[in-house]
N, C-alpha and C positions, 0 to 999 in steps of 0.2 A: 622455611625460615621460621626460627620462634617468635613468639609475639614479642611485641617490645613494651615493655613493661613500663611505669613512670619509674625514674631511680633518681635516688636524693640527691640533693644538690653535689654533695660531696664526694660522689662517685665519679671516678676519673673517666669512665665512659663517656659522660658529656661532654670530654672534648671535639666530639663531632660538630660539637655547634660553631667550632672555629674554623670549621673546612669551608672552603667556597662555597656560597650561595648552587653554583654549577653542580658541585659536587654532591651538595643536602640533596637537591633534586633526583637527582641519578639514582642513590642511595633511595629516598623515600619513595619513589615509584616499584620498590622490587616490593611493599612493604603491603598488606593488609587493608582493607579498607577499618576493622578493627584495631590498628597498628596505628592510620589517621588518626581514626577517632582519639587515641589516646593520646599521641602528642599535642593533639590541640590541648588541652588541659597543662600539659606541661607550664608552658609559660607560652607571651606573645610573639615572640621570634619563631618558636615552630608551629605557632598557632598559623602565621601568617604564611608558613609552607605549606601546612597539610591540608587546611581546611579547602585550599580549591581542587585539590587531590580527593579528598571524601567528595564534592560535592560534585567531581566530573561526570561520574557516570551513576546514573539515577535508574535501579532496574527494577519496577514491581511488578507483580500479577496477584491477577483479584481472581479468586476460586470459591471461596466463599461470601453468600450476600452478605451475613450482618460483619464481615473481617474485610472490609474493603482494604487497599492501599492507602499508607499515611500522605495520600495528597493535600487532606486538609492541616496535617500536623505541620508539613513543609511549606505552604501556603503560610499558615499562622506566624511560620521563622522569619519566610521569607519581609514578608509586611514591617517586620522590625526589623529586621536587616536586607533591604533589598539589593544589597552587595554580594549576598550568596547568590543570587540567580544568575549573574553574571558567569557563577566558576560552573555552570551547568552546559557540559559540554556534549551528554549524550542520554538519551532519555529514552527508556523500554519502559510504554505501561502492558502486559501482556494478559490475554485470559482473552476466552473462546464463549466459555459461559459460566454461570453459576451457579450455586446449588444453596441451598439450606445448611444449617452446620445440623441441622436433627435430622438433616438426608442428603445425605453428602454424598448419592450415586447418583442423583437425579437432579435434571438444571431445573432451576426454577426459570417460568414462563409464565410467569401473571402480568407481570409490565414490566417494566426497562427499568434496570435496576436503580434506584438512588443513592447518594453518597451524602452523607449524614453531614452537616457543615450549619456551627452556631457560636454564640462569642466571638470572640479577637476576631476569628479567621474568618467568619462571616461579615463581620463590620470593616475587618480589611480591605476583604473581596470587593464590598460595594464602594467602598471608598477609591480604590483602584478602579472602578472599571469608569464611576462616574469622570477622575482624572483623563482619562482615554479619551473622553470626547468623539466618541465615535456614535453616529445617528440611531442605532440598535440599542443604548445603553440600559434604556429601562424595560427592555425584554430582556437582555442577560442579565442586569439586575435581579429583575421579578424569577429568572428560572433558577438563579443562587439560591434566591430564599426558599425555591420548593427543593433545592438540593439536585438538583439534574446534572450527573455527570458530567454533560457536554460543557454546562456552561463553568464546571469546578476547572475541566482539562483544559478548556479554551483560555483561563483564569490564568492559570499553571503554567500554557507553553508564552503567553502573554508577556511574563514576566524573565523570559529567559533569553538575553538578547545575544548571545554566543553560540548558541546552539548550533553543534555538528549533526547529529544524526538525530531523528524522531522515529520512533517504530510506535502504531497503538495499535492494541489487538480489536478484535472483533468486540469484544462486550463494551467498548470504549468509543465504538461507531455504533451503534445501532442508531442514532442520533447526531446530527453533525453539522449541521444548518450554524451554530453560531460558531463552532471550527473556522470551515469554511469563509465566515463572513469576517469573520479574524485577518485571516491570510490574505483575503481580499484587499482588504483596507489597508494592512502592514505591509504590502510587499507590491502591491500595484497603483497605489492614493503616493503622489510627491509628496503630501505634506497635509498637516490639516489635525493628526491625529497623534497620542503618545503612544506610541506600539513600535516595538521594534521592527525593524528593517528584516531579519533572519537574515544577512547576508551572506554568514558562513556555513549556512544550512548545505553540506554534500549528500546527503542520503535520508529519502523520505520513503515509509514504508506508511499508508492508512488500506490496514485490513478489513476486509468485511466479511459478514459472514455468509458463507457460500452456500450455505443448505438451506431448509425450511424453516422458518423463523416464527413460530407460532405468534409470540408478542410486537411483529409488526405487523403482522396482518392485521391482526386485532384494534392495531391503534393506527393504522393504516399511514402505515410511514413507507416511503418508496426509497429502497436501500442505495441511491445512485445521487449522493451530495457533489456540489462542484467544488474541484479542485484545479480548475486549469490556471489559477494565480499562481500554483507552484512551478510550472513552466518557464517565470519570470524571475524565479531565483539564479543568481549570478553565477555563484558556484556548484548548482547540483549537479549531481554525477550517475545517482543512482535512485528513481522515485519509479515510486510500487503502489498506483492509486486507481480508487472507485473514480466513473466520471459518467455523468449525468446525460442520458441519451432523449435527445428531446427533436422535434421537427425543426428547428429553427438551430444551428451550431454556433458560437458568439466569444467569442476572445474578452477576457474581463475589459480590456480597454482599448482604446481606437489604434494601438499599435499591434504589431505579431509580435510575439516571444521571439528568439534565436537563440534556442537551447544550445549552444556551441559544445558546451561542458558537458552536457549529458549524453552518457556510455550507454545505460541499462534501462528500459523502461515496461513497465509491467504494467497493464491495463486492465480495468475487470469495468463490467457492467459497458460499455462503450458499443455502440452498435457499428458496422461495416461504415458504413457513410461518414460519419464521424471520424474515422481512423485517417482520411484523407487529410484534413483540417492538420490532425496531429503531427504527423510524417512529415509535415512540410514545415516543421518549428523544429524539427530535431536534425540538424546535419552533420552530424558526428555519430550519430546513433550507432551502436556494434550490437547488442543486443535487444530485440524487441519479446516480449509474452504478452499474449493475449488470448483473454476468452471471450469469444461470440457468447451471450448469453439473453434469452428470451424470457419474462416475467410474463405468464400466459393469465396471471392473475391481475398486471396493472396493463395489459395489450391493448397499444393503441393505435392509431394509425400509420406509427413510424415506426418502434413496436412491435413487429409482426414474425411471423413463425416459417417467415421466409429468411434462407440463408439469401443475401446476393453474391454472388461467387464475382460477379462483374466489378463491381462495386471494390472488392476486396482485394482483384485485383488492379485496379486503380491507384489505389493507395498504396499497394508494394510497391507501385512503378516509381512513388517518391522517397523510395529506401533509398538511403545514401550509398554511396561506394563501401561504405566503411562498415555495413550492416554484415554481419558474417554469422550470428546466429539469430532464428527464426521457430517460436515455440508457439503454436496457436492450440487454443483447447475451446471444448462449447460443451455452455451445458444450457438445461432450461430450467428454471422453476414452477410447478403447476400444481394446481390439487392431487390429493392424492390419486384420487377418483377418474381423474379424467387427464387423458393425451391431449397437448393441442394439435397433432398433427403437423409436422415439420417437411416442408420442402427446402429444394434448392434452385436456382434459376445460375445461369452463366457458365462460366467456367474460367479456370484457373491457369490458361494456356499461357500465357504470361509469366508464372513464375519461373522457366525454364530461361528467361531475361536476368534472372539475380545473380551473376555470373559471382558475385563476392561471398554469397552466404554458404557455408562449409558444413552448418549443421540446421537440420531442422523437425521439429514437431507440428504434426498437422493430423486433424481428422481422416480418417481415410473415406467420408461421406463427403468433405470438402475436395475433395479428388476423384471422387467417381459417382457422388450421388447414391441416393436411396435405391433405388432399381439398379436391377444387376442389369450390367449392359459389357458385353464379354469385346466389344468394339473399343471399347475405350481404355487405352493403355498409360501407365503410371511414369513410364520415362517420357512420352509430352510433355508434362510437365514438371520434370524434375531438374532443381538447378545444374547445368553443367559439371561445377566444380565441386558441387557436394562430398562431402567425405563421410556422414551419419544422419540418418533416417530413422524416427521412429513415427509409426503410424497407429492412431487411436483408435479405439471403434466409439469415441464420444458421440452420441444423439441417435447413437443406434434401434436405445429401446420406446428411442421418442416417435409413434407411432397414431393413428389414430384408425382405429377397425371398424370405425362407423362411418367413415364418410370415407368415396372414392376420389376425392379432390386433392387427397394426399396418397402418396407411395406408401409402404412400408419397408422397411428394413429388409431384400430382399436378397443378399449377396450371400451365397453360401460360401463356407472353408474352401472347398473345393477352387471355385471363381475365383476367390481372392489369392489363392494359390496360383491360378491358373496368369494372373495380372504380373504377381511379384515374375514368375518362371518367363513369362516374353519379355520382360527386361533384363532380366541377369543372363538369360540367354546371351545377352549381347551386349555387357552393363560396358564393357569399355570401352565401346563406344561411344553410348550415349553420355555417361558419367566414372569418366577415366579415373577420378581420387576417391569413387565411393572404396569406405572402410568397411561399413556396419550398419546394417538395417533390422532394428528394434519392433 
């Protein structure tokens, strides 16, 4: 469709402006986010159509350090119109890492990046957050003035009390402590504080980033912020989060969540033990992902470079009836220099109980362990009603050739041939609706 130009008053085209309010609508949704933009200008009757149309869906990514995202320019609007946050209905800030605009193939890794924020939108900022009345004020104050992402985005989603959907990418977490303490306070505190509720929040994605992260190590930040106040949103449906693995597990307040609404949930950083806690707040659950993952550089007592196969199946046992796919991945993060050495302990004889799940992803070490052991057969444990299988070699290369207190990676092609061929031998019996094994 062509752009829609402003045309003078005298053009008989404007008589759209006498069609049903129903109708403008209909009509200006097929329209441009360019096309918004310009009726706003028009006059106030299409001002007061388009502009919550421009301001629904909010999509930036930051790829260059000194060209961040106009979040402080949006910030600066919102402060003197704080009616626009309201038409914010879906918000993508995106970007993995950044670079230099004089070296633009290479991420920059000196520190966590900064976002530039001074005038209006800085004296906003603080004047909003001091309003919030929340006990943290003059640390997210103070982290405003040195410009810290975290506390600009926490500023940002603060202010948006309609919000459908949130996605932040990885360069937008490396940092997340006053995030977090947001969501906290907004979504689990009855009363006490000016933040909004997120009530209509359906879909949370907080990315992290998966690989080696030179600029945390360095400032030694542990990439596993808590997020388990988002469990107590009403309406979420589909949330994609990092979650803090620590010896002691703890529900932000003295009651459980009852995730009813939530379909889809996606885990990262979360250790086996933990997983239990989670499972038993979701019963509606249809799809679960998750990655075992080991930090052999912050390894601590709880922490450790043991998988529990026990443990993990524990917490399947409180998958609901309704759970019908199952994606589990593991990786580890470690110096470059040095293996921690990965075992595994239990076994997964249990999952062959998930009579509902139809598709699944899983390590093929979380099914047979590191030593080849030509005894142990892959339909034990394979759900009954499965229909699709794909099997990973994740934590394969994770070995350690200096100490005999760990296995290595022992399973040749051949063996793991040897596993698939005694169960297809006979797969319809064991698993009558398998389609496909990946």
């Amino acid at each position: 469709m062509p752009s829609l130009a402003i045309r003078p008053k005298h053009d008989t085209a404007c008589g759209i402006a006498k069609c049903p309010v129903e109708v403008l609508d209909l009509v200006l949704e097929l329209l441009s986010s360019d096309d918004w933009r310009e009726l706003c200008l028009v006059n106030r009757p299409f001002r007061a159509l388009a502009e919550p149309l421009l301001y629904s869906k909010i999509h930036w990514s930051w790829k260059i350090l000194e060209d961040p995202p106009p979040i402080v320019q949006f910030l600066r609007t919102v402060t003197q119109r704080p009616e626009l946050g309201a038409h914010v209905l879906d918000i993508r800030l995106d970007g993995r890492s950044v670079a230099r605009a004089a070296n633009p193939k290479h991420a920059y890794n000196s520190s966590i990046p900064l976002i530039p924020v001074s005038g209006a939108a800085l004296d906003g900022g603080l004047e909003f957050i001091e309003k919030t009345r929340v006990p943290y004020r003059d640390t997210w104050q103070d982290q405003l003035r040195k410009e810290v992402a975290e506390a600009i985005v926490a500023l940002l989603l603060a202010q948006l009390p309609n919000l459908r959907s949130l996605i932040l990418g990885p360069i937008f977490t490396q940092r997340t402590e006053l995030i977090s303490m947001m969501f906290r306070l907004a979504i689990c505190e009855l009363e006490g504080y000016v933040l909004p509720k997120f009530s209509y929040l359906k879909e949370v994605s907080i990315q992290s980033y998966d690989g080696w992260d030179w600029v945390l190590r360095r400032e030694n930040v542990r990439k596993t912020p808590d997020f388990l106040p988002l469990f107590y949103l009403p309406r979420i449906e589909t949330l994609s989060i990092p979650i803090r693995s620590s010896l002691v597990f703890k529900w932000p307040t003295t009651y459980l969540p009852n995730s009813a609404t939530l379909k889809s949930l996606q885990l990262q950083c979360i250790r086996e033990a933990h997983l239990i806690d989670i499972l038993k707040a979701t019963p509606n659950l249809e799809k679960l992902s998750w990655m075992w993952f080991h930090d052999n550089m912050f390894s601590d007592d709880f922490d450790t470079p043991v998988v529990d196969l026990n443990q993990i199946a524990v917490a399947l046992s409180y998958a609901p009836p309704t759970l019908t796919e199952i994606n589990i991945s593991a990786d580890c993060q470690t110096d470059v220099m040095v293996y921690p050495g990965l075992s595994t302990k239990g076994s997964l004889q249990t999952l062959s109980n998930l009579h509902s799940v139809k598709s699944l992803q899983i390590p093929l070490v979380f099914l047979v362990g590191f030593a080849q052991d030509t005894t142990k057969l892959l339909q034990d444990k394979m759900p009954r009603n499965i229909e699709h299988l794909t099997l990973g070699y994740d934590l394969s290369e994770f070995y350690n050739t200096l100490s005999e207190k760990y296995p290595d990676w022992e399973w040749e092609d051949s063996a793991v041939f040897g596993l698939l061929k005694s169960w297809l031998e006979d797969w319809n019996s064991w698993t009558p609706c398998l389609r496909g094994i990946h």
